[in-house]
ZADO-1210 file (C-alpha; in nm, 4 decimals, padded with zeros to 6 digits):
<atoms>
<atom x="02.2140" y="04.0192" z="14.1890" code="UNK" pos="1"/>
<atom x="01.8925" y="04.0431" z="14.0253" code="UNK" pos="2"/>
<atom x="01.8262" y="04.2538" z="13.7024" code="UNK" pos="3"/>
<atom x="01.6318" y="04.5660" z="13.6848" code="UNK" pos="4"/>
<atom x="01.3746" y="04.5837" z="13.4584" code="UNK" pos="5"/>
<atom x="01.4661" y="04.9491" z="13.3604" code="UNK" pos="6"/>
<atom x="01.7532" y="05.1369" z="13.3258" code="UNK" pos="7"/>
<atom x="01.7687" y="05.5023" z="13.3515" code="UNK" pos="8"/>
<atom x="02.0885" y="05.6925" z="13.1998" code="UNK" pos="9"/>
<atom x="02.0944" y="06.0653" z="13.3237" code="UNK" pos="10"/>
<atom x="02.3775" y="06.2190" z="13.1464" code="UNK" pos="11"/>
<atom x="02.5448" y="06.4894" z="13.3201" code="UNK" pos="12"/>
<atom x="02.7102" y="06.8190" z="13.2449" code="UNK" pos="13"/>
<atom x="02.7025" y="07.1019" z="13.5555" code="UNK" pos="14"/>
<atom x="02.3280" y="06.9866" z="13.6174" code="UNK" pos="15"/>
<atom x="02.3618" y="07.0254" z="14.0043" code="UNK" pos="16"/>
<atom x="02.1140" y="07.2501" z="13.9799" code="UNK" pos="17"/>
<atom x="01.8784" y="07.0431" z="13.8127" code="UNK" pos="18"/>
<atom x="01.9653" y="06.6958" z="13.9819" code="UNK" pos="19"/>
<atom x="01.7461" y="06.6999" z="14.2802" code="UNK" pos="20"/>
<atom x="01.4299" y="06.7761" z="14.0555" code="UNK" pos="21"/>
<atom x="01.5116" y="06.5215" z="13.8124" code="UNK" pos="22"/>
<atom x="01.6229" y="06.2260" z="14.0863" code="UNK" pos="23"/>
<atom x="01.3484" y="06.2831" z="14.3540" code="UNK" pos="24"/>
<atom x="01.0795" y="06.2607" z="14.0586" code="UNK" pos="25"/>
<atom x="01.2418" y="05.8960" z="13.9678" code="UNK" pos="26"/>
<atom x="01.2156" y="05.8074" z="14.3765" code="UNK" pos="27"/>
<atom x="00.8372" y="05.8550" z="14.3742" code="UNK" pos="28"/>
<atom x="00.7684" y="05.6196" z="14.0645" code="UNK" pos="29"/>
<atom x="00.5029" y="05.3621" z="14.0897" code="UNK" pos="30"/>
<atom x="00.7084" y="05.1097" z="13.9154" code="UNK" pos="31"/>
<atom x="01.0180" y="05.0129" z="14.1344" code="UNK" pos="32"/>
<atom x="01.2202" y="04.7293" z="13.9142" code="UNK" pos="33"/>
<atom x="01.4691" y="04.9970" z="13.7902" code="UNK" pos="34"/>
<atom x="01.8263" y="05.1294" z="13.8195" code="UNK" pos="35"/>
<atom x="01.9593" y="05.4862" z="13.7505" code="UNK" pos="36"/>
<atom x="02.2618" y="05.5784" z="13.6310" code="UNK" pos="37"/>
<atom x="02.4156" y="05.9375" z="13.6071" code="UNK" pos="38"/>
<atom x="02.6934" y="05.9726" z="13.3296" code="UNK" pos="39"/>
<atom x="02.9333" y="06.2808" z="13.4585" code="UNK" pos="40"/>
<atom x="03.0777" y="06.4456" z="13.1361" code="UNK" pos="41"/>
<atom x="03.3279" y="06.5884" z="13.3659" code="UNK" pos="42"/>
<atom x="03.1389" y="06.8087" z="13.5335" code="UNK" pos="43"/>
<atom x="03.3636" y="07.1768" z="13.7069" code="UNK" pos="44"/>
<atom x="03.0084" y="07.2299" z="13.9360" code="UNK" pos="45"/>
<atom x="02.9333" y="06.9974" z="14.2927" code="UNK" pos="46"/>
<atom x="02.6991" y="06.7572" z="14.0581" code="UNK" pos="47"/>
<atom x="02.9529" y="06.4148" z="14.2261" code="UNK" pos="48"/>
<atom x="02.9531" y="06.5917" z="14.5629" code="UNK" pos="49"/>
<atom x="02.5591" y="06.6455" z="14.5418" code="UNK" pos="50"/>
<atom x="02.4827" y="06.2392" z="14.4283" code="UNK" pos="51"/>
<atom x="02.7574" y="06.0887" z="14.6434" code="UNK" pos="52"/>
<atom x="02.5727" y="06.3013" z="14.9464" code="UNK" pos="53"/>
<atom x="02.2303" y="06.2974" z="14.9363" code="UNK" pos="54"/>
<atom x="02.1219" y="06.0081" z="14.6460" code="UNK" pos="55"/>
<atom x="02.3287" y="05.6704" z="14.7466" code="UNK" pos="56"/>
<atom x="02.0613" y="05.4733" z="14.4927" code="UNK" pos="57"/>
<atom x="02.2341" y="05.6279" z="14.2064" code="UNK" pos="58"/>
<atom x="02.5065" y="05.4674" z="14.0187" code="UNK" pos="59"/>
<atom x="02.7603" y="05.7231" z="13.8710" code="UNK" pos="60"/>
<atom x="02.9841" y="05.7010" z="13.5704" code="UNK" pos="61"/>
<atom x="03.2284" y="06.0304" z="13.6359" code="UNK" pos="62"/>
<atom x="03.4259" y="06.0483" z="13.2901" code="UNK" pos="63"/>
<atom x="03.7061" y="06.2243" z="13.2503" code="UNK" pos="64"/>
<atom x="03.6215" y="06.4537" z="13.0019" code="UNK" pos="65"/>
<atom x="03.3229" y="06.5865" z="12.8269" code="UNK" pos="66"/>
<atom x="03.1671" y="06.3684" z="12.5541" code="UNK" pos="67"/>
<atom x="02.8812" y="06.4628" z="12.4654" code="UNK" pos="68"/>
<atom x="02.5469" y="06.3911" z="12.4969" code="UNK" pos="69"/>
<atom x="02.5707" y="06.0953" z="12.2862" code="UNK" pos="70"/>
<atom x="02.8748" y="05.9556" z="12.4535" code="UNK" pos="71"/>
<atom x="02.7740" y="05.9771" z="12.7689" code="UNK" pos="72"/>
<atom x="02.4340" y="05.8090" z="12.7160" code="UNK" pos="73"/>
<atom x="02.6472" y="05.5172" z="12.5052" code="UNK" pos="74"/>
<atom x="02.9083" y="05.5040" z="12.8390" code="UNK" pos="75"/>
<atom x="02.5803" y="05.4593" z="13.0781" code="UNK" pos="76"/>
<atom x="02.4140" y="05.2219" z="12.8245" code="UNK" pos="77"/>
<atom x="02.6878" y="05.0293" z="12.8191" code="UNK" pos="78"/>
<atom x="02.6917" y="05.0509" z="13.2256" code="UNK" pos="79"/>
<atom x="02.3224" y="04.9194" z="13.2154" code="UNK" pos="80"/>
<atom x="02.1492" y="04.5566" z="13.3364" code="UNK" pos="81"/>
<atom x="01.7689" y="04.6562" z="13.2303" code="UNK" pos="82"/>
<atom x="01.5768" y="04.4818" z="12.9457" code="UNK" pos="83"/>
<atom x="01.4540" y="04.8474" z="12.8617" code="UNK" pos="84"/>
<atom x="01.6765" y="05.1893" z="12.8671" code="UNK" pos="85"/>
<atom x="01.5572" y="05.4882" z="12.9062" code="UNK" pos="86"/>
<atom x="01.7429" y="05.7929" z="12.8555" code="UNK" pos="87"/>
<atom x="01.6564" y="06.0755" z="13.0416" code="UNK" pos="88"/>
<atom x="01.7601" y="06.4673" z="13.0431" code="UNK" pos="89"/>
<atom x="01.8793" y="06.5767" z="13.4056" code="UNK" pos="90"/>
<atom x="01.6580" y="06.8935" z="13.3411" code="UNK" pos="91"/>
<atom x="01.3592" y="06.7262" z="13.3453" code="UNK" pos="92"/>
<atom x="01.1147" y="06.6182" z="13.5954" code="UNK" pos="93"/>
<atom x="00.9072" y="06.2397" z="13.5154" code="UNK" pos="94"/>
<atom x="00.5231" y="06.2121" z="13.6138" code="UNK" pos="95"/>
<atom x="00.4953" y="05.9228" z="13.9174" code="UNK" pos="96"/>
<atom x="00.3419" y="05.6676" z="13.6504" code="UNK" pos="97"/>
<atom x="00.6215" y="05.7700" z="13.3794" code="UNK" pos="98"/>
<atom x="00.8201" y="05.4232" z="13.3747" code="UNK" pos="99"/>
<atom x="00.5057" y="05.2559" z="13.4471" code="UNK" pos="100"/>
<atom x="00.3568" y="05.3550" z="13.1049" code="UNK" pos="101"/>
<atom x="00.6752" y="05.3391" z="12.9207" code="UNK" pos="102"/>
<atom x="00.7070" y="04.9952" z="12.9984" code="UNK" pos="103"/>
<atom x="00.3266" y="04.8927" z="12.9664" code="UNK" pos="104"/>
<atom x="00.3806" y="05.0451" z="12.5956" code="UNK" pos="105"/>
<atom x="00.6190" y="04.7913" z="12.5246" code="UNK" pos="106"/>
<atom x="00.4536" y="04.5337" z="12.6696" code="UNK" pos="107"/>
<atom x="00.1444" y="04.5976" z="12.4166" code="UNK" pos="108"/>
<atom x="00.3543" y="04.6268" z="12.1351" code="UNK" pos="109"/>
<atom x="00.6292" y="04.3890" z="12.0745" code="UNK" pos="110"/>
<atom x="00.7127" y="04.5244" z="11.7335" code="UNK" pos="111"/>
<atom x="00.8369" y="04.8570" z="11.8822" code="UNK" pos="112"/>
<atom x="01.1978" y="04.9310" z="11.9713" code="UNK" pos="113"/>
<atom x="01.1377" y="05.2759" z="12.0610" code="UNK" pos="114"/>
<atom x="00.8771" y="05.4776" z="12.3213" code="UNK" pos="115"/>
<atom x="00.8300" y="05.8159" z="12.3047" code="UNK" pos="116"/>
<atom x="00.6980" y="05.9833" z="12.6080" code="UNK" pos="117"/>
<atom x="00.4970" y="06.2869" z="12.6008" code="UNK" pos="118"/>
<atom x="00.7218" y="06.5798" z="12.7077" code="UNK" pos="119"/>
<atom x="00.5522" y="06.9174" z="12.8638" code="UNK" pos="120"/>
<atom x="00.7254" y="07.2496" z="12.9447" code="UNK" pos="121"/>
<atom x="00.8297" y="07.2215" z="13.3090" code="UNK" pos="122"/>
<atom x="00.7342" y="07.6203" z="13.3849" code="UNK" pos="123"/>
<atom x="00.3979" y="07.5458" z="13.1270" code="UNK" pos="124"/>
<atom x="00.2388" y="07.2329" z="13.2238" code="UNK" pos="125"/>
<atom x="00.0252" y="07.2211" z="12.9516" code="UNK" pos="126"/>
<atom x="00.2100" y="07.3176" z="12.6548" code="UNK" pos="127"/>
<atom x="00.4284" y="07.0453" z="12.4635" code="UNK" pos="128"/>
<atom x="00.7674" y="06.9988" z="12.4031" code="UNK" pos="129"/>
<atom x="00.7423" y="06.6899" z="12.2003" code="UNK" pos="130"/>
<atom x="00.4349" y="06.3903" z="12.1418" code="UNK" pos="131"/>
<atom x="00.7103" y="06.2233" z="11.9498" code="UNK" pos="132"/>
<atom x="00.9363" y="06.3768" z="11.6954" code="UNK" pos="133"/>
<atom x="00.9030" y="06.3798" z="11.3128" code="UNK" pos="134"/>
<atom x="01.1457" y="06.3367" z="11.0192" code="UNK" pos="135"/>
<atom x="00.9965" y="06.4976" z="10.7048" code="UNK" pos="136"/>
<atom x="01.0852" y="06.3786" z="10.3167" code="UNK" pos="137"/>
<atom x="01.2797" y="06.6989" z="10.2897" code="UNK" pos="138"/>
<atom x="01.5143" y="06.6397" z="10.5207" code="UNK" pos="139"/>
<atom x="01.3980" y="06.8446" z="10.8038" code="UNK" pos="140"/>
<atom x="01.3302" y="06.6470" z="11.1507" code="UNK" pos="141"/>
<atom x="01.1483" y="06.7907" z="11.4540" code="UNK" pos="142"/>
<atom x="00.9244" y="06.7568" z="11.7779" code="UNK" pos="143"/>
<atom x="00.5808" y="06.6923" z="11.6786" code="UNK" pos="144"/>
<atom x="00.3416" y="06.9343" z="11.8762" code="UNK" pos="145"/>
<atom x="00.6106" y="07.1727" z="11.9968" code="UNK" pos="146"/>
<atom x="00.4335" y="07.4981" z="12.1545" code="UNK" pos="147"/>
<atom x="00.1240" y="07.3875" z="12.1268" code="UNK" pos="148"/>
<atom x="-00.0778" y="07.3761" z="12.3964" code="UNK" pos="149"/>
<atom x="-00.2413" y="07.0292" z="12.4916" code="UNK" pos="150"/>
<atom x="-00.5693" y="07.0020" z="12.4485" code="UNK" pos="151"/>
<atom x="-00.6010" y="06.6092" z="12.4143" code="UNK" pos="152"/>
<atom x="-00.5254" y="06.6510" z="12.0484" code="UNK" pos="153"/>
<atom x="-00.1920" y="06.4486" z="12.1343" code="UNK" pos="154"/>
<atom x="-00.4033" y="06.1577" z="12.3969" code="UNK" pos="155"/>
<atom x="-00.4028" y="05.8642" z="12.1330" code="UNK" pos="156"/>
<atom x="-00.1006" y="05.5852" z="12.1460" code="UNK" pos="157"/>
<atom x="00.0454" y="05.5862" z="11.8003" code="UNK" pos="158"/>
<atom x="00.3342" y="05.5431" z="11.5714" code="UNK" pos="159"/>
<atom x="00.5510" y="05.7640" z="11.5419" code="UNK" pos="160"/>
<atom x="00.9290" y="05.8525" z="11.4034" code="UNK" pos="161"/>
<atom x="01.1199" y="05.8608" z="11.6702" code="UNK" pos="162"/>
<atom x="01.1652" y="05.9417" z="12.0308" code="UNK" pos="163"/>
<atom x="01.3372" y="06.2648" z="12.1526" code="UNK" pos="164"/>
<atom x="01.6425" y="06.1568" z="12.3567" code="UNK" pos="165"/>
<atom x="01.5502" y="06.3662" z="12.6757" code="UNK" pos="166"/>
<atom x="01.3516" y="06.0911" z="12.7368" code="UNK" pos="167"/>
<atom x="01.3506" y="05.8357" z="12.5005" code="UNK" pos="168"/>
<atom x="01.2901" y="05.4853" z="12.5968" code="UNK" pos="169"/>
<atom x="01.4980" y="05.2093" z="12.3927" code="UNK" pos="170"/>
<atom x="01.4455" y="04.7926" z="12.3794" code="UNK" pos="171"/>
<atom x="01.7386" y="04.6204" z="12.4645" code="UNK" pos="172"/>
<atom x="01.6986" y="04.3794" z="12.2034" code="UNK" pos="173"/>
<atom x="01.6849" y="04.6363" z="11.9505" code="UNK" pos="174"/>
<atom x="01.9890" y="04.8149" z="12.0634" code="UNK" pos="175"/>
<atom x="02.2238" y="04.5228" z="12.0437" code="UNK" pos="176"/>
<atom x="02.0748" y="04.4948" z="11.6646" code="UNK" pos="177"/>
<atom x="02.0902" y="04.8426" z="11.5343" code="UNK" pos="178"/>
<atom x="02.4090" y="04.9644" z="11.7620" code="UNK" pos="179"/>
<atom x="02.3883" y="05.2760" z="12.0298" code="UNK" pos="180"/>
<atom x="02.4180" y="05.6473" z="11.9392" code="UNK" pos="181"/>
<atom x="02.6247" y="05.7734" z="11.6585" code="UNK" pos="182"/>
<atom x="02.9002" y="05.9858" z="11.8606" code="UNK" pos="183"/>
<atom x="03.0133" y="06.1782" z="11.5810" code="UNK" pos="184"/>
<atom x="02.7025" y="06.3613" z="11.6354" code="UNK" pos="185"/>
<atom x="02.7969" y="06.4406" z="11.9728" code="UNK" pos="186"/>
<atom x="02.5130" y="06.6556" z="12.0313" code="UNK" pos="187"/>
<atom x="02.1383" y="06.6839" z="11.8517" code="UNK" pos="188"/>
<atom x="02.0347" y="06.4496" z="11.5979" code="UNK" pos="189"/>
<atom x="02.1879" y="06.1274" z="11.7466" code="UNK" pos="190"/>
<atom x="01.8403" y="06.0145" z="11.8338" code="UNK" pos="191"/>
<atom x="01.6891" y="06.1007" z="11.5447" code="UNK" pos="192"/>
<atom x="02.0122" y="05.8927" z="11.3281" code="UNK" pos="193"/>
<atom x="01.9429" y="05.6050" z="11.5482" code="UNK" pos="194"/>
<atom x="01.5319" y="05.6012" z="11.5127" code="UNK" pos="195"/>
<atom x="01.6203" y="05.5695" z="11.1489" code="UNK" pos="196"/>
<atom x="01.8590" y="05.2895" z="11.1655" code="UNK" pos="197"/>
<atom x="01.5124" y="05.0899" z="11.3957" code="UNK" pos="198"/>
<atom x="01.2978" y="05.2256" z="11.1237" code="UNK" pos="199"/>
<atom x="01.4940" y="05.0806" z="10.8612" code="UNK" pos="200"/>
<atom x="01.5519" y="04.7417" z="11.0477" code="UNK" pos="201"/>
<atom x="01.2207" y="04.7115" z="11.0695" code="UNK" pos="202"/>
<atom x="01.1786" y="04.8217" z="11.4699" code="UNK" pos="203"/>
<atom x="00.8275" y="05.0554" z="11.5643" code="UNK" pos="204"/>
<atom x="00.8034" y="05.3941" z="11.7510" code="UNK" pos="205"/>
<atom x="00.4969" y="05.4103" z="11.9585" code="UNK" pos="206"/>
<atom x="00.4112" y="05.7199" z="12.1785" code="UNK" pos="207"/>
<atom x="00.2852" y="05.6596" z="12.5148" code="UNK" pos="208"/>
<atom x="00.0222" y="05.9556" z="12.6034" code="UNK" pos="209"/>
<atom x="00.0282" y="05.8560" z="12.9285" code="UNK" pos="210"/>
<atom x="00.4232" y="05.8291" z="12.9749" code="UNK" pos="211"/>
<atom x="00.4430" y="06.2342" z="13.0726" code="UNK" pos="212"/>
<atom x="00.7546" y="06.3973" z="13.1587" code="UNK" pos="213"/>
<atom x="00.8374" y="06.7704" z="13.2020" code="UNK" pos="214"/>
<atom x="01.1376" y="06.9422" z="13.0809" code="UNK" pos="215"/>
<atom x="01.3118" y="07.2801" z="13.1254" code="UNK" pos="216"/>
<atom x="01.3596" y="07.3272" z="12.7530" code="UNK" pos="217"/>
<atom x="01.7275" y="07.4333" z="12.7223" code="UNK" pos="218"/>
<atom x="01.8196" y="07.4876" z="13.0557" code="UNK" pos="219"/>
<atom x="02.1515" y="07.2462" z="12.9840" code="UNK" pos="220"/>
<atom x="02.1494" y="07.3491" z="12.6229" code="UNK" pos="221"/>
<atom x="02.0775" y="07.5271" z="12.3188" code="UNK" pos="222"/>
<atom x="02.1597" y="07.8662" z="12.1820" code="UNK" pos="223"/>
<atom x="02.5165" y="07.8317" z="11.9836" code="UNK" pos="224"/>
<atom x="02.5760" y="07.4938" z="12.0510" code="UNK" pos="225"/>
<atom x="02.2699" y="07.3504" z="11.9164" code="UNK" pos="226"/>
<atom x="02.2592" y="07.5612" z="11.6421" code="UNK" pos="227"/>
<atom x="02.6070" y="07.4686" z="11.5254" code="UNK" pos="228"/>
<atom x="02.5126" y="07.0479" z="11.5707" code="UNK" pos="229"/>
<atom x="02.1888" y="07.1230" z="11.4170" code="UNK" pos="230"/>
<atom x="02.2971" y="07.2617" z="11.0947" code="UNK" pos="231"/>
<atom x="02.5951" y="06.9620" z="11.0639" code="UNK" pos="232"/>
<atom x="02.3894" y="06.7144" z="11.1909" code="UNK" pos="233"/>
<atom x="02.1006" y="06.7681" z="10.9364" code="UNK" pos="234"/>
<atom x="02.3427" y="06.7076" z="10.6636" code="UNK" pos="235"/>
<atom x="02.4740" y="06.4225" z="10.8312" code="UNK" pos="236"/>
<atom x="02.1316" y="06.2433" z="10.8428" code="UNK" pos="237"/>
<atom x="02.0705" y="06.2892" z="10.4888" code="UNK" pos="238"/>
<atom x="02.4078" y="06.1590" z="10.3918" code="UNK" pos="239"/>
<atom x="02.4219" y="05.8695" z="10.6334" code="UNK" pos="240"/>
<atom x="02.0613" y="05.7235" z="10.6952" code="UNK" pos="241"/>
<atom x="01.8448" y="05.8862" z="10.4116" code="UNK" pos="242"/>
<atom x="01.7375" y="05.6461" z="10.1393" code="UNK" pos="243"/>
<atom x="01.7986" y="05.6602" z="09.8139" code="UNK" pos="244"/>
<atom x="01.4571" y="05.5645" z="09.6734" code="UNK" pos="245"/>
<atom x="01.3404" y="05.8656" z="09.8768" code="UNK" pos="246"/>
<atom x="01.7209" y="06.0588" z="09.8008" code="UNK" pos="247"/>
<atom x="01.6241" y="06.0172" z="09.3668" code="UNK" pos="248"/>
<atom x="01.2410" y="06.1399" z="09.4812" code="UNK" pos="249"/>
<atom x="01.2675" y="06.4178" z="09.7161" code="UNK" pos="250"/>
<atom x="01.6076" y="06.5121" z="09.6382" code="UNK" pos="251"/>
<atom x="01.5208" y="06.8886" z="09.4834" code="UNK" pos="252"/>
<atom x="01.2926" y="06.9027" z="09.8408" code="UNK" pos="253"/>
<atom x="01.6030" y="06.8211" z="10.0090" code="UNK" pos="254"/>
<atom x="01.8406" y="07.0638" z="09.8670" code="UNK" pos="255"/>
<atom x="01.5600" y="07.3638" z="09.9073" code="UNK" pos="256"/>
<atom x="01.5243" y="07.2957" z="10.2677" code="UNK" pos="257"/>
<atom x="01.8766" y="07.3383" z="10.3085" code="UNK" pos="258"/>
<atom x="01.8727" y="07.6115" z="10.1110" code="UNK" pos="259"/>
<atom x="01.6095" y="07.8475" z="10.2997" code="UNK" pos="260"/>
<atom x="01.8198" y="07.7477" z="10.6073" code="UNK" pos="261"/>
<atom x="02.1187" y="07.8477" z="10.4954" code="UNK" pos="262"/>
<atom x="01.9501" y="08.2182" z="10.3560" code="UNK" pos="263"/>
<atom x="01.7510" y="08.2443" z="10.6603" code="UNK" pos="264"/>
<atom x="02.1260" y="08.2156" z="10.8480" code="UNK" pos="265"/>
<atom x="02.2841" y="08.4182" z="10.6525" code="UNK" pos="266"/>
<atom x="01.9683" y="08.6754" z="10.6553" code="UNK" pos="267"/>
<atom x="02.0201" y="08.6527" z="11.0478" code="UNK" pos="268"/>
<atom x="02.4216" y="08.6965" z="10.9910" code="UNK" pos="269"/>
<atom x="02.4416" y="08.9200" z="11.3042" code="UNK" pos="270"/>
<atom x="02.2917" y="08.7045" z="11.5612" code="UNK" pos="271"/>
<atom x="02.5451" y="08.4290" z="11.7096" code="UNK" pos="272"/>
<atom x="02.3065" y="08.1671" z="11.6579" code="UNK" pos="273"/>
<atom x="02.2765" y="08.1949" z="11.2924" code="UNK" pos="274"/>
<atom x="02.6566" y="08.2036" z="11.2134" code="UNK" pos="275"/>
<atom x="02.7187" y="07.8834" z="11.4527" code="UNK" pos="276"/>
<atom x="02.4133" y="07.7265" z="11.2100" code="UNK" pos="277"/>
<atom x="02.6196" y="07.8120" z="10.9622" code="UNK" pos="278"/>
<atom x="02.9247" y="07.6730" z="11.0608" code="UNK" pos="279"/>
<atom x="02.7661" y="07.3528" z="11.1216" code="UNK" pos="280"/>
<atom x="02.6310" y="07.3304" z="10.7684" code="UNK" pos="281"/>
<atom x="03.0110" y="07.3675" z="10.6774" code="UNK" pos="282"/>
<atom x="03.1090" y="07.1453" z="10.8844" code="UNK" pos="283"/>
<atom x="02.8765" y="06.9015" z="10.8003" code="UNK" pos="284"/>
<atom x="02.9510" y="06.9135" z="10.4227" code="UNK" pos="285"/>
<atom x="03.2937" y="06.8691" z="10.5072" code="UNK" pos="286"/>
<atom x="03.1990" y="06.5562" z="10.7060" code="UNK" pos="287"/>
<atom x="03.0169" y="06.3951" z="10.4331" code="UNK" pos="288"/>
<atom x="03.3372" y="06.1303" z="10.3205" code="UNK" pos="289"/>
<atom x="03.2778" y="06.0163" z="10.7023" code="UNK" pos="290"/>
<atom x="02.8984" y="05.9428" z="10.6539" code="UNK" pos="291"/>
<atom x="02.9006" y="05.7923" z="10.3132" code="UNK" pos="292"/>
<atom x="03.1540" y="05.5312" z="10.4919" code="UNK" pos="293"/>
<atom x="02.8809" y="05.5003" z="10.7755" code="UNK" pos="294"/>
<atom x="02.5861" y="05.4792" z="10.5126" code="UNK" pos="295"/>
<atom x="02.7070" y="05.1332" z="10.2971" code="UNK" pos="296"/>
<atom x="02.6931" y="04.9662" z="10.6799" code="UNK" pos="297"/>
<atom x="02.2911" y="05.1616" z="10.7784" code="UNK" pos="298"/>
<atom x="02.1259" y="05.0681" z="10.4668" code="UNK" pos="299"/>
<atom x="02.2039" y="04.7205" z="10.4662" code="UNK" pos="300"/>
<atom x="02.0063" y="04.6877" z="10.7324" code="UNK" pos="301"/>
<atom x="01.7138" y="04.7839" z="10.5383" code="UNK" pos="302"/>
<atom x="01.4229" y="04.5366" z="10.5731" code="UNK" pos="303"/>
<atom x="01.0948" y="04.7844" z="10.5032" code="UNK" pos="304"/>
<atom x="00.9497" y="04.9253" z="10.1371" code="UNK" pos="305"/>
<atom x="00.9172" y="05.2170" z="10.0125" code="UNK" pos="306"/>
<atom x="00.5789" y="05.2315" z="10.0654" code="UNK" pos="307"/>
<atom x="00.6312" y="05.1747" z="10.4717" code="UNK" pos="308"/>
<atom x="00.8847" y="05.4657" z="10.4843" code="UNK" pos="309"/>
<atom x="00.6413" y="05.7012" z="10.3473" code="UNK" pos="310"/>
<atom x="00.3462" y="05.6121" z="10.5702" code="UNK" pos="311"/>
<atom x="00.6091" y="05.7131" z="10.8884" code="UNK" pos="312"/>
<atom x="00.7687" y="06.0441" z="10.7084" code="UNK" pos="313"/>
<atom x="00.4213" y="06.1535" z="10.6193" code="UNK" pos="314"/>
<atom x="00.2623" y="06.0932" z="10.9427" code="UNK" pos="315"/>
<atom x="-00.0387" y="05.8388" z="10.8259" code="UNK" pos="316"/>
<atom x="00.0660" y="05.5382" z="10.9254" code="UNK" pos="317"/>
<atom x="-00.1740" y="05.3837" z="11.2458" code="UNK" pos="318"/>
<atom x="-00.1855" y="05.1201" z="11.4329" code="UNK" pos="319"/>
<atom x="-00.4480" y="04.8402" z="11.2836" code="UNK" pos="320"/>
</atoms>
């Protein structure tokens, strides 16, 4: 049997709602060299019913219990045959031409690992989700153009940090350097940990412009849950993958931007959202021993300056 090009890996949790959206979008793609994959994180909805019936194309990996969204990518990664993988939220409907760019952006640019696509509101067309996401020097990462709406401002194919895992597109080659997801972060974060293990090896992000997907924002997640993983996993990138050239420079940064999140919690104790943040940061303080184990193995990996780091945190770097 011949190997795709592409892999897709669609993990899964009670999206039969969101299935047909997400899997007749991938049927009308202009490029056709591609397999998908749908990782069940033992799913109590008719998501297995709904594939086995009405999408025989699709591979499925039904596990039998829930793993998160990191495991489940790592369990359909590991299922894959393409030289590129692309991860892909089942919320989320892909533009005809989406593979088609991804894969013509890492054609043009050998020195990147990672493509970020540009990700629109599904129910807003033409405001963003993410061009890319961003890791500041304090700590603090996040989806670059989020809300705004697109005017072009976001058109040019660049370098970037990283690429949000709803649809983040991944070279082989790089993964079986740097490793797959982190799944002690479960949920949130675990692409932004793995961006910074390719950033530190020495692999590129580039956004594709053209590579345009559109995505119910939260429709399979957020409120308590991400605010929980966000406030641990935070910590947990700044113990694990964080520098420390950039640690002994920013480090007062640091510890303010944890601070103001932790007062803006606790000044939002009432809300659900804000304790689970807070819980997180516990959690993740607790879960530093773990990370510092995990850190010795990321960082000596590292093959870029100083100087390179800063151009990518700081958002100057461009392609010559």
């Amino acid at each position: 049997m011949n190997r795709p090009l592409v892999s897709v890996v669609i993990p899964n949790w009670n999206g039969a709602a969101h299935l047909p959206t997400c899997l007749d979008s991938l049927r009308r793609q202009t490029l056709r060299d591609f397999e998908v994959i749908v990782v069940d994180n033992h799913s109590a909805d008719d998501s297995l019913t709904l594939l086995a019936r009405n999408y025989p194309e699709v591979q499925v990996l039904a596990l039998e219990e829930n793993r998160g969204f990191a495991g489940a990518c790592n369990a359909g990664i590991r299922a894959a045959r393409g030289e590129f993988i692309v991860l892909l939220n089942n919320d989320t409907e892909a533009d005809a031409r989406w593979l088609e760019e991804v894969v013509g952006a890492f054609r043009r640019h050998p020195e990147a690992g990672l493509v970020a696509s540009k990700m629109l509101l599904f129910d807003r067309r033409d405001v963003f989700h993410t061009a890319g996401d961003y890791y500041r020097v304090d700590g603090r990462p996040g989806n670059r153009g989020v809300w705004e709406t697109d005017r072009g401002q976001y058109d040019r194919e660049e370098y970037v940090f990283s690429a949000c895992g709803g649809s983040a597109a991944y070279r082989r080659t790089m993964l079986d350097e740097v490793g797959l997801l982190d799944e002690d972060f479960f949920y949130s974060c675990e692409d932004v940990d793995l961006a910074w293990r390719a950033q530190l090896s020495g692999w590129r992000c580039i956004y594709a412009p053209r590579a345009v997907v559109y995505h119910k924002l939260s429709a399979t997640g957020g409120g308590t849950t991400a605010s929980f993983y966000d406030g641990r996993n935070f910590i947990y990138l700044l113990v694990k993958d964080y520098p420390g050239d950039l640690w002994r420079r920013y480090w007062r940064a640091i510890l303010r931007a944890q601070l103001q999140i932790a007062w803006e919690a606790l000044r939002a104790w009432r809300g659900a959202a804000a304790r689970a943040r807070l819980r997180g940061m516990i959690a993740g303080i607790l879960g530093i021993p773990r990370m510092l184990r995990k850190r010795r193995a990321v960082q000596r990996t590292r093959r870029v300056d100083t100087a390179y780091l800063l151009s990518i945190l700081t958002g100057v770097d461009e392609i010559a």
